[in-house]
C-alpha positions in Angstrom: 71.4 62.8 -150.9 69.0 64.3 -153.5 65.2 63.5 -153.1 63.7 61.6 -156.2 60.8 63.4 -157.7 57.4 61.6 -157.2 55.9 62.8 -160.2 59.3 61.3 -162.4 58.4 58.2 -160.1 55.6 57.5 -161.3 55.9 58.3 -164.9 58.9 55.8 -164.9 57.0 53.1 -163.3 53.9 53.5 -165.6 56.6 53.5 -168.7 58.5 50.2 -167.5 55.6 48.5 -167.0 53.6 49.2 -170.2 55.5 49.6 -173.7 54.7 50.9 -177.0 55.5 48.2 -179.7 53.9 50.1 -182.6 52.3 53.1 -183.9 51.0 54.5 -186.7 48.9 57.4 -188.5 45.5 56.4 -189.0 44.6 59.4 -191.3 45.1 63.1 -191.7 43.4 65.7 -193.5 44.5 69.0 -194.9 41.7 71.1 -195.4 42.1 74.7 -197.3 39.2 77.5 -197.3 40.5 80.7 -198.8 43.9 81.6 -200.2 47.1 81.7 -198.0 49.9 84.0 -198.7 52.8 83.8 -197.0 52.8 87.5 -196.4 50.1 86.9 -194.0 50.9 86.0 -190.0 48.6 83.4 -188.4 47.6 82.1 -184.7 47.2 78.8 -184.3 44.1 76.7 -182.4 45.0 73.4 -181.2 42.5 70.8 -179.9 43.8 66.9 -178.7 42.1 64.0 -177.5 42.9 60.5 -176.6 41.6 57.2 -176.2 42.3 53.5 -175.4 40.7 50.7 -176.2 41.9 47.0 -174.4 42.1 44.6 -176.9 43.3 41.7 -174.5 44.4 41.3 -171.2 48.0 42.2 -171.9 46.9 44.9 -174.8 45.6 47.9 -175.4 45.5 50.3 -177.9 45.5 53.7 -177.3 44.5 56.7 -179.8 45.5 60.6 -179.9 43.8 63.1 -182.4 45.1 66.3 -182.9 42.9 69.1 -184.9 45.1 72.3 -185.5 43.4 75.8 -187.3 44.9 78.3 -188.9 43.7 81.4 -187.9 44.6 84.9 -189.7 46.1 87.0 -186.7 43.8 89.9 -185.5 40.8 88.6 -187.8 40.8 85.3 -185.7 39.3 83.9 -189.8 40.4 80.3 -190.4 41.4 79.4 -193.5 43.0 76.3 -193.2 42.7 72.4 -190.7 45.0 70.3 -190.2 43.3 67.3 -188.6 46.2 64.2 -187.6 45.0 60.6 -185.8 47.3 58.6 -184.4 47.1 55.0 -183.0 49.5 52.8 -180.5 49.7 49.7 -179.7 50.8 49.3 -175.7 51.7 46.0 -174.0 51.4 44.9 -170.2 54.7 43.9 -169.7 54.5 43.7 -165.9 52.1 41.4 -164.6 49.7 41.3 -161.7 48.3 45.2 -162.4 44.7 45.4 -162.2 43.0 46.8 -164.9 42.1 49.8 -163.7 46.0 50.3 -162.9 47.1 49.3 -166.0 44.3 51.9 -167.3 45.8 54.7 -165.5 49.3 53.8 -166.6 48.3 53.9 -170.3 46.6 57.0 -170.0 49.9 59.0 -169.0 51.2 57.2 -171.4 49.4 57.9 -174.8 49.8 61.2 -175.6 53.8 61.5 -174.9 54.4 58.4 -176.6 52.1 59.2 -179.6 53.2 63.1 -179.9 56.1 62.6 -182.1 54.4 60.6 -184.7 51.1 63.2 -184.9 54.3 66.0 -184.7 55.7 64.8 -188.0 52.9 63.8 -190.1 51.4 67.4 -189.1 54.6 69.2 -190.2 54.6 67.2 -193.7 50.3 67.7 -194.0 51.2 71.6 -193.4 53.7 71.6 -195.7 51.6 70.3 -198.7 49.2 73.1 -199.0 52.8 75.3 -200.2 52.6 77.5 -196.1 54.8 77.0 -193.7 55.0 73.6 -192.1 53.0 73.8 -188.7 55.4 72.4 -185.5 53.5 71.4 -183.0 55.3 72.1 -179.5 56.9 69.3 -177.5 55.8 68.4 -173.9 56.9 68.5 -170.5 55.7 64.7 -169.4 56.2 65.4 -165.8 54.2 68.4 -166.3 51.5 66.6 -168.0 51.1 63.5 -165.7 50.7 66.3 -162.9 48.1 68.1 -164.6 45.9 64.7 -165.3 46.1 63.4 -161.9 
């Protein structure tokens, strides 16, 4: 019989117990600083961060900000930022998890859940300034939750 993975345990446990019942963009920013051409090749600098913020005992609302530069390759010159924030709204749906528990589970929670919608409004933001549209990679969740244990 195959052993379960730990790691998958425990993401599925923090998912079933705490759901995301809505998320949105809370603003984005394209910001150009010299001319782009698509001749040129570019390297990419990507910072996130993430939040949460309890808004009730069974409520909380968790945040993800994604600032992407575009670098010219070898000059390492930016001449473009994409900057994307993102908030969800998560609900306790299991009951009798302390705070501090229900903290934790929201925190592996937030960036996988809110990646997809920063992923998208980043790709139509790049697209604007008439370059490439910028695609930000995916994520391996079990991966992730290991890393911020």
């Amino acid at each position: 019989m195959k052993q379960e993975n730990p790691i998958y345990n425990e993401y599925k446990i923090s998912r079933d117990s705490i759901q995301l019942t809505d998320a949105y963009i809370l603003r984005c920013k394209a910001e150009r600083f010299s001319d782009i051409s698509h001749k040129m090749q570019f390297d990419l600098a990507t910072q996130v961060g993430y939040a949460q913020e309890r808004v009730s005992n069974n409520e909380i609302n968790g945040y993800m900000k994604v600032v992407v530069s575009l670098l010219v390759k070898d000059k390492k010159q930016e001449v473009a930022q994409f900057s994307v924030e993102c908030k969800g709204i998560f609900c306790i749906k299991e009951e009798g998890i302390d705070k501090k528990e229900q903290e934790k589970r929201i925190q592996l929670q937030i960036v996988p859940q809110l990646l997809p919608y920063v992923r998208s409004a980043m790709s139509n933001l790049s697209s604007m300034l008439h370059i490439a549209p910028i695609i930000l990679p995916t994520m391996d969740i079990l991966k992730s939750i290991q890393q911020n244990r």
